[in-house]
MARSE-864266 format. One record per residue: residue in one letter; y, z, x of N, C-alpha, C in turn. Coordinates in pm, whole numbers, always signed. Each point is the difference from the previous one (the first is absolute). Example, Ala and Ser with C-alpha at 12.3 -4.5 7.8 and 13.67 -1.06 7.14 Angstrom:
+--------+--------+--------+--------+--------+--------+--------+--------+--------+--------+
| drenvo |    nyy |    nzz |    nxx |   cayy |   cazz |   caxx |    cyy |    czz |    cxx |
+--------+--------+--------+--------+--------+--------+--------+--------+--------+--------+
|      a |   -569 |   +780 |  +1319 |   +119 |     +0 |    -89 |   +120 |     +0 |    +90 |
|      s |   +105 |    -72 |    -35 |   +119 |     +6 |    +82 |   +109 |    +73 |    -77 |
+--------+--------+--------+--------+--------+--------+--------+--------+--------+--------+
***
This chain:
+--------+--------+--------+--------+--------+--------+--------+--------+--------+--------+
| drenvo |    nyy |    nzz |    nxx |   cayy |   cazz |   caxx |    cyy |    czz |    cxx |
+--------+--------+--------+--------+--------+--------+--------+--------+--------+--------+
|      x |   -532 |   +763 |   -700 |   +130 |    +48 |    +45 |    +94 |    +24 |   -118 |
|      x |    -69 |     -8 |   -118 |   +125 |    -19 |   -124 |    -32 |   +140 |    -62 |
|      x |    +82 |    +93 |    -23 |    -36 |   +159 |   -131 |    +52 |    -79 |    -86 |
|      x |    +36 |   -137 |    -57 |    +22 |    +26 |   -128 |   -160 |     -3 |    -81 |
|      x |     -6 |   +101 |   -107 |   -127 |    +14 |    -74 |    -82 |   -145 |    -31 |
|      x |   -140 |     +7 |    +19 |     -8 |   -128 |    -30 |    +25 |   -129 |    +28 |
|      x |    +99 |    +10 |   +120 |    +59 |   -165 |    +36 |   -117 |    -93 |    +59 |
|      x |   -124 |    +12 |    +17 |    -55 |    -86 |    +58 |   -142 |    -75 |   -138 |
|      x |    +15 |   +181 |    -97 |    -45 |    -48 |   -144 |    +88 |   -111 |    -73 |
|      x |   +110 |    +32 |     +3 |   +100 |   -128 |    -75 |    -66 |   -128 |    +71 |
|      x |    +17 |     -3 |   +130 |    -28 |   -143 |    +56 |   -112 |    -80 |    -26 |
|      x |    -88 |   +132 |    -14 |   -134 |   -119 |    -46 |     -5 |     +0 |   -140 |
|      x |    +88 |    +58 |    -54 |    -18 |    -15 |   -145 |    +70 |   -139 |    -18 |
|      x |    +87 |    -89 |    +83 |    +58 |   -100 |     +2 |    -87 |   -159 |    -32 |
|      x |    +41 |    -62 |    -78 |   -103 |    -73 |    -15 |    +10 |   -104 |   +133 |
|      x |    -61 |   -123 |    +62 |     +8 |    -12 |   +105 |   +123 |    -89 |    +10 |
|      x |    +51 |    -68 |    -61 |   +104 |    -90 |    +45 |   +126 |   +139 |     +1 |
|      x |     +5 |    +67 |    -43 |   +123 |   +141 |     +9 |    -83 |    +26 |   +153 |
|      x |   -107 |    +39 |    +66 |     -4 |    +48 |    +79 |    +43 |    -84 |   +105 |
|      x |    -60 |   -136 |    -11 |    +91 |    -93 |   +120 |    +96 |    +11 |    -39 |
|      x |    +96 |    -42 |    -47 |   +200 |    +17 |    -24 |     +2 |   +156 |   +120 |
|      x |    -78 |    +85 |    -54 |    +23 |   +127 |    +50 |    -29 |    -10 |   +194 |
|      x |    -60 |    -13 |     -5 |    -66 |    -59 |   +167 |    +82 |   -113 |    +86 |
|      x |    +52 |    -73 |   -110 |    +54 |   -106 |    +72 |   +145 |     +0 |    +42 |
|      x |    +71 |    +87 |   -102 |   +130 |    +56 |    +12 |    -19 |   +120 |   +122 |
|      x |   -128 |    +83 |    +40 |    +45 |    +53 |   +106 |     -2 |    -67 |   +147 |
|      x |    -98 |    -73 |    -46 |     -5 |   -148 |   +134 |   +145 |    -40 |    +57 |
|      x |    +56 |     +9 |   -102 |   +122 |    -63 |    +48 |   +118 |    +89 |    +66 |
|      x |    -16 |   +105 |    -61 |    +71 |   +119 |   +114 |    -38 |    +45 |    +93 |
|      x |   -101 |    -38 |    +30 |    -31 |    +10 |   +129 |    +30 |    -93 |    +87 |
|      x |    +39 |   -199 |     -3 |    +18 |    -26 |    +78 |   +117 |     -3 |    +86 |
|      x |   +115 |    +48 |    -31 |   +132 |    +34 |   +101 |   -105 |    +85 |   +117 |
|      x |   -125 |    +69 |    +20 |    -43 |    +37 |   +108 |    -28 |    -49 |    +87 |
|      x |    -91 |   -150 |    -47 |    -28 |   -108 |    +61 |    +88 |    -57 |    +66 |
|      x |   +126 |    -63 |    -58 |    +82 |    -61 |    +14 |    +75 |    +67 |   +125 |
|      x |    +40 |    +91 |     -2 |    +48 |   +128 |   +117 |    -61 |    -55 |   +110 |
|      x |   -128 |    +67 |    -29 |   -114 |     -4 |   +102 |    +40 |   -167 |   +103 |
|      x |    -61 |    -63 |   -124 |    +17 |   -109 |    +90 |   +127 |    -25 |    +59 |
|      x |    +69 |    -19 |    -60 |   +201 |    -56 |    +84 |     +9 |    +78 |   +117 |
|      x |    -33 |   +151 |    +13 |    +16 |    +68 |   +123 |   -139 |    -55 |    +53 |
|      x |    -78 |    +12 |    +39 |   -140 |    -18 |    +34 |    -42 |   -106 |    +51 |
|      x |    +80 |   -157 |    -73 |    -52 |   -131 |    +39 |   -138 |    -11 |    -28 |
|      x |    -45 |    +63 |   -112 |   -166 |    -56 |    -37 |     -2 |    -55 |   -177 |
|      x |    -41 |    -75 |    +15 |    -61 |    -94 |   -119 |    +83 |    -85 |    -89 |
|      x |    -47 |    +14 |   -126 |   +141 |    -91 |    -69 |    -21 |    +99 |   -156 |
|      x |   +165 |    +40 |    +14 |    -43 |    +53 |   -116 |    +24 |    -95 |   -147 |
|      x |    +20 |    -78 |    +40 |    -35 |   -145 |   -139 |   -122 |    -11 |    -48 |
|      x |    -87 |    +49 |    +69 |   -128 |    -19 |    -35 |    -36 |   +150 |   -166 |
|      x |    +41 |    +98 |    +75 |     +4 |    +85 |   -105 |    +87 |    -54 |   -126 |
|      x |    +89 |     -3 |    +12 |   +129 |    -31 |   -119 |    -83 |   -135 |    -86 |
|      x |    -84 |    -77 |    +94 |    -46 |   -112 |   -116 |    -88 |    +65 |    -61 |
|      x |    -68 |    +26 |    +67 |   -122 |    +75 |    -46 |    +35 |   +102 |   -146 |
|      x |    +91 |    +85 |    +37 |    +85 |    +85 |    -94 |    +37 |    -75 |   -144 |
|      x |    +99 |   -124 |    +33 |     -7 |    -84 |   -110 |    -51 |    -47 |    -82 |
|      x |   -145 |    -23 |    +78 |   -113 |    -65 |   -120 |    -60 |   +106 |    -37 |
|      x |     +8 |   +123 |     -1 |    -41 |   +119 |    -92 |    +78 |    +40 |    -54 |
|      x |   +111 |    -20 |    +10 |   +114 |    +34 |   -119 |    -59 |    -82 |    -95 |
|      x |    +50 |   -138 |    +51 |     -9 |   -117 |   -126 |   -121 |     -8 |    -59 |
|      x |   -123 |    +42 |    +97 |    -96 |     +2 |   -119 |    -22 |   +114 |   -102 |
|      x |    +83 |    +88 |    +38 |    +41 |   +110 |   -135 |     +1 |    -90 |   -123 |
|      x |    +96 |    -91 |    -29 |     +6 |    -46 |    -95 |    -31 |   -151 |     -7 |
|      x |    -41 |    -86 |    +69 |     +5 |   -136 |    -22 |   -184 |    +30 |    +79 |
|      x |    -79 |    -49 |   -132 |   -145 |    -15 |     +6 |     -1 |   -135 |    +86 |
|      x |    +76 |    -42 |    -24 |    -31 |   -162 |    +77 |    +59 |     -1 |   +174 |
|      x |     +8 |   +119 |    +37 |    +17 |    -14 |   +153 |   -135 |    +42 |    +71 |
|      x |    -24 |   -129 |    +31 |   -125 |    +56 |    +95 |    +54 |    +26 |   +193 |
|      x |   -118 |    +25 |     -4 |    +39 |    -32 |   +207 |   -117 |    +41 |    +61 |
|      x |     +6 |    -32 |   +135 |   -171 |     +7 |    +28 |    +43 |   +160 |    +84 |
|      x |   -128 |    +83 |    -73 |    +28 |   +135 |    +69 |    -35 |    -19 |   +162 |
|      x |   -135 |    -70 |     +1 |    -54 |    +61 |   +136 |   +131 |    -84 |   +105 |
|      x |    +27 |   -144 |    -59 |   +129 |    +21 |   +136 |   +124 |    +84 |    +55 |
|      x |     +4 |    +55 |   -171 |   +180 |   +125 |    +70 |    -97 |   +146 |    +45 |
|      x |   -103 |    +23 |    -38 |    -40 |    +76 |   +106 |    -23 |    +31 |   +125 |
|      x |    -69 |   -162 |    +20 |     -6 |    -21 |   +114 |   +131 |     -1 |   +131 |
|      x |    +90 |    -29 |    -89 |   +180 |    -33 |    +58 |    +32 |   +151 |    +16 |
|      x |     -7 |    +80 |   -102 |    +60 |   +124 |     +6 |   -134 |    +94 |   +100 |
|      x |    -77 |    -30 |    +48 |    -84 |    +70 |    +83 |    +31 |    -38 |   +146 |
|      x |    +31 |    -80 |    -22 |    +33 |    -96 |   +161 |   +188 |    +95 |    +63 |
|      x |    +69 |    +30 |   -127 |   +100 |    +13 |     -1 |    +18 |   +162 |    -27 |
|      x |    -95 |    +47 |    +32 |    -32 |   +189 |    +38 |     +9 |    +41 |    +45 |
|      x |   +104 |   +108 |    +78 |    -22 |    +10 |   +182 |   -100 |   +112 |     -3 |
|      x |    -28 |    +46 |   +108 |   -117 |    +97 |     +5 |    +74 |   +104 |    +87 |
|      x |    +58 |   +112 |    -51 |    +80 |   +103 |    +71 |    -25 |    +63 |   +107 |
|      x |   -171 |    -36 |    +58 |    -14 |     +2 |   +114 |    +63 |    -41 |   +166 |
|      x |    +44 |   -171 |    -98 |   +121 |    -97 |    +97 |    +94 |    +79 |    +10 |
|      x |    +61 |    +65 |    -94 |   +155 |    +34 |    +39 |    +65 |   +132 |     +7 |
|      x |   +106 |    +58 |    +68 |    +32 |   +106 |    +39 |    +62 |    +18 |   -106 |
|      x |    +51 |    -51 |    -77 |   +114 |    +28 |   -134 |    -91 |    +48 |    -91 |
|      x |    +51 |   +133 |    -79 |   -109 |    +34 |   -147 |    +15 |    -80 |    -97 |
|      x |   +102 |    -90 |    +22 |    +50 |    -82 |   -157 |   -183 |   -138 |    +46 |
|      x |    -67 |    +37 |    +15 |    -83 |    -95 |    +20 |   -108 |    +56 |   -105 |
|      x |    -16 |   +117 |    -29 |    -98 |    +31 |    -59 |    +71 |     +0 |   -194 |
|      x |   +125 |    +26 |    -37 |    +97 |    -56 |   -137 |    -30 |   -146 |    -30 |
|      x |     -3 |    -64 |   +136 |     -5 |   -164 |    -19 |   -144 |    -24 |    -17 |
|      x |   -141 |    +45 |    +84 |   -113 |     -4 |    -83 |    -41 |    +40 |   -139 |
|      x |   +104 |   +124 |    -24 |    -57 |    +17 |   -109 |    +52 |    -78 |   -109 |
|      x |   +110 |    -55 |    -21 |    +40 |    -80 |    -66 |    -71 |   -188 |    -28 |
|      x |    -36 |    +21 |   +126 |   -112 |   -185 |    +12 |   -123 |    +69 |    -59 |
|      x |    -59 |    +87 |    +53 |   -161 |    +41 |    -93 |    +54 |     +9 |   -136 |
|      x |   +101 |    +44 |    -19 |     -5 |    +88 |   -146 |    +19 |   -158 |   -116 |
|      x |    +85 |    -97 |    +54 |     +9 |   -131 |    -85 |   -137 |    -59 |    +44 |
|      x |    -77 |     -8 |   +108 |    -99 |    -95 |    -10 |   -137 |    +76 |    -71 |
|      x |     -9 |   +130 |     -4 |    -89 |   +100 |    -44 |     +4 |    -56 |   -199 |
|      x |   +163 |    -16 |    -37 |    +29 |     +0 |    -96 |    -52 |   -164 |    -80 |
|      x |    +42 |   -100 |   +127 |    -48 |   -119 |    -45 |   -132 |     +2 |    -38 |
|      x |    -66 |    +49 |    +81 |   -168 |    +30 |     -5 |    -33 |    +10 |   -140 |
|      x |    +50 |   +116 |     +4 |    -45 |    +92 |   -124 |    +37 |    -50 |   -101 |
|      x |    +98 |    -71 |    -35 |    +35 |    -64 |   -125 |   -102 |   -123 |     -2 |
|      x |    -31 |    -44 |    +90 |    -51 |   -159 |    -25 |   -119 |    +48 |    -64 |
|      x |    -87 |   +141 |    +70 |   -117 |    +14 |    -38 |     +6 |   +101 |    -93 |
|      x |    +89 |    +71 |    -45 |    +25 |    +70 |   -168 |    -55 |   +138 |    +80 |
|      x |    +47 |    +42 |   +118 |    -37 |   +138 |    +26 |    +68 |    +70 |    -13 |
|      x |     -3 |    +86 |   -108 |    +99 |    +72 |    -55 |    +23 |   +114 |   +110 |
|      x |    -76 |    +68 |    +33 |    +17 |   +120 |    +68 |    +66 |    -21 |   +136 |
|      x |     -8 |   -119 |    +63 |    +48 |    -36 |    +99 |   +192 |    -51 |    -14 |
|      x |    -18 |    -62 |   -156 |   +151 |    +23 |    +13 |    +73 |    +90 |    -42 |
|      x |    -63 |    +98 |    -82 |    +56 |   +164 |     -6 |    +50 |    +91 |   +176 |
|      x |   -132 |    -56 |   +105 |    +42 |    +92 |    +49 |    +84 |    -50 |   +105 |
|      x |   +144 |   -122 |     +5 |   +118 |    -58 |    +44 |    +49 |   +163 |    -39 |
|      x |     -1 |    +47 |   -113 |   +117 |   +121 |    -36 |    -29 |   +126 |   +128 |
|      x |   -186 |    +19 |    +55 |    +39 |    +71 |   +102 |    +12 |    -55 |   +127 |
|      x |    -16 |   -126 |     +8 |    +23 |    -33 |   +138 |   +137 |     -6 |    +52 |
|      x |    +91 |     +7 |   -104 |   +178 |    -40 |     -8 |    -12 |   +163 |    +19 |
|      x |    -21 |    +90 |    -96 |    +13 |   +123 |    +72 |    -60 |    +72 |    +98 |
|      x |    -78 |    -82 |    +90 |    -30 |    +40 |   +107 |    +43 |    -10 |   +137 |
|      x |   +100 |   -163 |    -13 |    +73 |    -39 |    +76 |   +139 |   +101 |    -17 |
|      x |    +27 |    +25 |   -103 |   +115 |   +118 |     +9 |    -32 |   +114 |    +67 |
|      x |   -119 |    +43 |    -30 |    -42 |   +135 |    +85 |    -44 |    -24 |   +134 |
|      x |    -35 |    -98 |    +66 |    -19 |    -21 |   +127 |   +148 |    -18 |    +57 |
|      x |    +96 |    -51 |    -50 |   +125 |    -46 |    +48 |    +57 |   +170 |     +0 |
|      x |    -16 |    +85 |    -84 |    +97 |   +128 |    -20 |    -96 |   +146 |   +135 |
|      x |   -137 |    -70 |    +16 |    -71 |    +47 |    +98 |    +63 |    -19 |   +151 |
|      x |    -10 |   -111 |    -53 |    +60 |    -69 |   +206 |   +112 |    +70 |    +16 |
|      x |   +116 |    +17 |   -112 |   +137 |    +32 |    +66 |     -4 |   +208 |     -5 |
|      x |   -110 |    +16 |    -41 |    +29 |   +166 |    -18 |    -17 |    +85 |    +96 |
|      x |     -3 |    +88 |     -3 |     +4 |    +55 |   +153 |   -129 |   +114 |    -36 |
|      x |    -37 |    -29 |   +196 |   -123 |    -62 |    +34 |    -91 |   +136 |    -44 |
|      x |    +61 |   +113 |    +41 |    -19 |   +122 |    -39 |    -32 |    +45 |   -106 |
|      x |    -18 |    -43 |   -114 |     +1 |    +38 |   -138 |   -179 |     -8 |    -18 |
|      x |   -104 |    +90 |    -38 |   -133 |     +0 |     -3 |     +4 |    -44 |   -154 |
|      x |   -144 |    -52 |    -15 |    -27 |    -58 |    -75 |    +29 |    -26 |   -158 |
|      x |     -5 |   +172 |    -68 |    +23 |    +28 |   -139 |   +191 |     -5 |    -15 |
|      x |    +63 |    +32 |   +134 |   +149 |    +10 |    +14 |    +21 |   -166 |     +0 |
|      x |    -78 |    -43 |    +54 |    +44 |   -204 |     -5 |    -24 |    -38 |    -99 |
|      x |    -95 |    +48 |    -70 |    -14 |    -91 |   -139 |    +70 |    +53 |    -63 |
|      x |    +69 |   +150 |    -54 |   +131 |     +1 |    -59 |    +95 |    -52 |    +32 |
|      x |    +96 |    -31 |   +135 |    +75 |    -54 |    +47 |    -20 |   -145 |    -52 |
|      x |   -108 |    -68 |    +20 |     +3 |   -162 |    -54 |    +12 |     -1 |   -186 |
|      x |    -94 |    +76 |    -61 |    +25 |    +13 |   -146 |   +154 |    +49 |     +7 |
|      x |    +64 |    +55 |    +25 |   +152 |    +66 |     +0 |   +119 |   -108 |    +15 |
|      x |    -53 |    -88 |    +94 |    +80 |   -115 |    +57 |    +90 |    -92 |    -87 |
|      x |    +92 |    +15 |    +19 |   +160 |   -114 |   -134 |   -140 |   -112 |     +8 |
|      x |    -72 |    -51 |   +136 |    -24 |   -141 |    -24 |   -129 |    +18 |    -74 |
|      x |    -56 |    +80 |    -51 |   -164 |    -30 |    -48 |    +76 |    +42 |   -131 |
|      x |   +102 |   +109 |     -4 |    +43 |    +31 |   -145 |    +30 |   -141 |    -66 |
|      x |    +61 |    -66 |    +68 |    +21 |   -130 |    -63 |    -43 |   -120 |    -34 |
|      x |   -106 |    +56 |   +109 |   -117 |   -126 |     +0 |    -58 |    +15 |   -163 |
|      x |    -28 |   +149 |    -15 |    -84 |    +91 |   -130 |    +65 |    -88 |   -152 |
|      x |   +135 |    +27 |    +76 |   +129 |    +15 |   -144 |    +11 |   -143 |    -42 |
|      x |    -54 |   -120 |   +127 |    +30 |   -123 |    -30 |   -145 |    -52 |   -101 |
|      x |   -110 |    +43 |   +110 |   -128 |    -26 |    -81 |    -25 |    +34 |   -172 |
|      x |    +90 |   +164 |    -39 |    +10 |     +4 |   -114 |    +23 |    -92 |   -101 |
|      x |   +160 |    -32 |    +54 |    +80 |    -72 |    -65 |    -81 |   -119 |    -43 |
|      x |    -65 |    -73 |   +128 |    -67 |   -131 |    -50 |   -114 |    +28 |    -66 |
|      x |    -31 |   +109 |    -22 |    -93 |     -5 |    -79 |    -11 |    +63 |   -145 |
|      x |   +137 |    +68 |     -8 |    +40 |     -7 |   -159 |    +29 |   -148 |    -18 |
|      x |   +102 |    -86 |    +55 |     +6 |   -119 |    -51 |    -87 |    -70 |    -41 |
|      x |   -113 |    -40 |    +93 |   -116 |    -59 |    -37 |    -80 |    +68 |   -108 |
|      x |     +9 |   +154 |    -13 |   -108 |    +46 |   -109 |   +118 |    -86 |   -180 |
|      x |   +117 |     +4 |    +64 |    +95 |    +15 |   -168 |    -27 |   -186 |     -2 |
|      x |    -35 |    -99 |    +67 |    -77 |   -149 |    -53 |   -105 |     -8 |    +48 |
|      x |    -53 |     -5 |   -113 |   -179 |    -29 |     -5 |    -13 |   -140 |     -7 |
|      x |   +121 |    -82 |    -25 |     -8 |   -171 |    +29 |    +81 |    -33 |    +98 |
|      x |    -69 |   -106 |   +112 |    +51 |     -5 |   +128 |   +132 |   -106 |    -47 |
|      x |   +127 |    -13 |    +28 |   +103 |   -131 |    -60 |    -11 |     -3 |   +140 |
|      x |    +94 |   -145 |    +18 |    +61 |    -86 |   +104 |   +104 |   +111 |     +0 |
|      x |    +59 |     -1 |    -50 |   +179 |    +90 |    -31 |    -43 |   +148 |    +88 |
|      x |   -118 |    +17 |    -42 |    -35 |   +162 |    +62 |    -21 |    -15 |   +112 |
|      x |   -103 |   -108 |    +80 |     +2 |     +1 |   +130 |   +111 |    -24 |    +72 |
|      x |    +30 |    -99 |    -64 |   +128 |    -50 |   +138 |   +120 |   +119 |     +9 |
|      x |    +19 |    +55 |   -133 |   +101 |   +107 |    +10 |    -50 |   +120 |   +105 |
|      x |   -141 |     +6 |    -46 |    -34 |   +117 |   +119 |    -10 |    -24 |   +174 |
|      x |    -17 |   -158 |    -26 |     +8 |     -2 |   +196 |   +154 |    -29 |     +7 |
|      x |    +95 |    -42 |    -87 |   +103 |    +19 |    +47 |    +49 |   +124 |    +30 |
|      x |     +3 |    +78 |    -63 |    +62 |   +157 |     -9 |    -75 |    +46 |   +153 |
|      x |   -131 |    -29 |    +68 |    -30 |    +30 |    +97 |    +57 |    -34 |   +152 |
|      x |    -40 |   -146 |    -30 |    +59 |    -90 |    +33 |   +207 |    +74 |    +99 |
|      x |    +45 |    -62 |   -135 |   +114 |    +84 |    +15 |    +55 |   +127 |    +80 |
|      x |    -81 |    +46 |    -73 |     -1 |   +170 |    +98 |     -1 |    +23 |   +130 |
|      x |    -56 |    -96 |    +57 |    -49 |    -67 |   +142 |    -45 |   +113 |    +60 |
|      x |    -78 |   +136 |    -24 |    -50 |    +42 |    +51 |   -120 |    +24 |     +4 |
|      x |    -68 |    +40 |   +109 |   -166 |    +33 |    +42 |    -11 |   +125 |    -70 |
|      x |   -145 |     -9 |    -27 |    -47 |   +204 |    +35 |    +18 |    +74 |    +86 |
|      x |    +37 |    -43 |   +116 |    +16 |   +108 |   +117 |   +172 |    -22 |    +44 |
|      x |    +83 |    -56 |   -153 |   +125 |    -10 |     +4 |    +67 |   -108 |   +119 |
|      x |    -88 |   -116 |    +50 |    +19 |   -122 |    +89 |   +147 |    -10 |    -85 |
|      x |    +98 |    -81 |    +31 |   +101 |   -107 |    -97 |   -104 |   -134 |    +65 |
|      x |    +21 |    -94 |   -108 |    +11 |    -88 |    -46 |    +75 |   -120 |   +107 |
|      x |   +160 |    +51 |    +17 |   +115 |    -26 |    +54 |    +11 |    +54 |   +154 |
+--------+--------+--------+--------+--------+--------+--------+--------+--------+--------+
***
């Protein structure tokens, strides 16, 4: 989903701790979807994500945080809704946001690189399914996929993914100072990919 030249060459050119920072910072804009989801919805807890979230921040930089994967998987699988249950579309933003951190836990524990590269299209896929649902209905196929590439929200999704990924290409050494500044600034922002608030 990205024309910038190359953007998915940069990523794997990332060595792997830049590629988690990179993966893990989009994890986290995605969960105001969850969070939505659930408060209107009455399903799950979204504490379960946010811890979960935490101990992949922190193990950005502190080697000495362990945690047992297979149990927050197990928590964040239990805590999935299946958009089949529910009439609301915000159900399928909120799956993708629980796969995309527990996909991510996975993959880090077991050093699968390719699996945490591809958080960058699953975050832009949840944008393009979200800019699908609201478009009108009429638009055939080659006219929808311009309309979704065209979209303020995938433009931004594009413009955000850039951004984090000049940052991450300009330190090739992961700091404490760099992570926490980057989930704050996210953090902060309090917004989703599919533009949820936070608030």
């Amino acid at each position: 989903m990205t024309s910038k030249p190359g953007f998915f060459k940069r990523l794997k050119a990332l060595s792997l701790p830049q590629k988690q920072l990179f993966a893990v910072a989009l994890c986290q804009r995605m969960l105001p979807n969850y969070q939505l989801f659930s408060e209107v919805c009455e399903f799950g807890q979204p504490q379960i994500l946010s811890t979960a979230l935490d101990l992949l921040w922190q193990s950005q930089y502190d080697s000495k945080a362990k945690y047992n994967v297979d149990v927050h998987i197990q928590r964040l699988d239990e805590n999935t809704p299946d958009p089949s249950d529910f009439e609301a579309y915000g159900a399928y933003p909120a799956m993708d946001a629980a796969v995309a951190i527990s996909t991510l836990m996975s993959a880090i524990h077991a050093k699968i690189e390719e699996d945490i590269i591809n958080i960058s299209k699953l975050s832009s896929s949840t944008v393009a399914n979200y800019i699908e649902a609201i478009s009108d209905e009429s638009l055939m196929d080659e006219e929808l996929d311009e309309f979704v590439f065209a979209h303020p929200v995938m433009q931004e999704e594009k413009e955000l993914q850039g951004m984090l990924l000049d940052i991450i290409e300009a330190n090739p050494i992961i700091t404490a100072d760099l992570v926490k500044g980057l989930r704050k600034d996210i953090v902060e922002s309090g917004v989703s990919n599919i533009g949820i608030s936070a608030n």
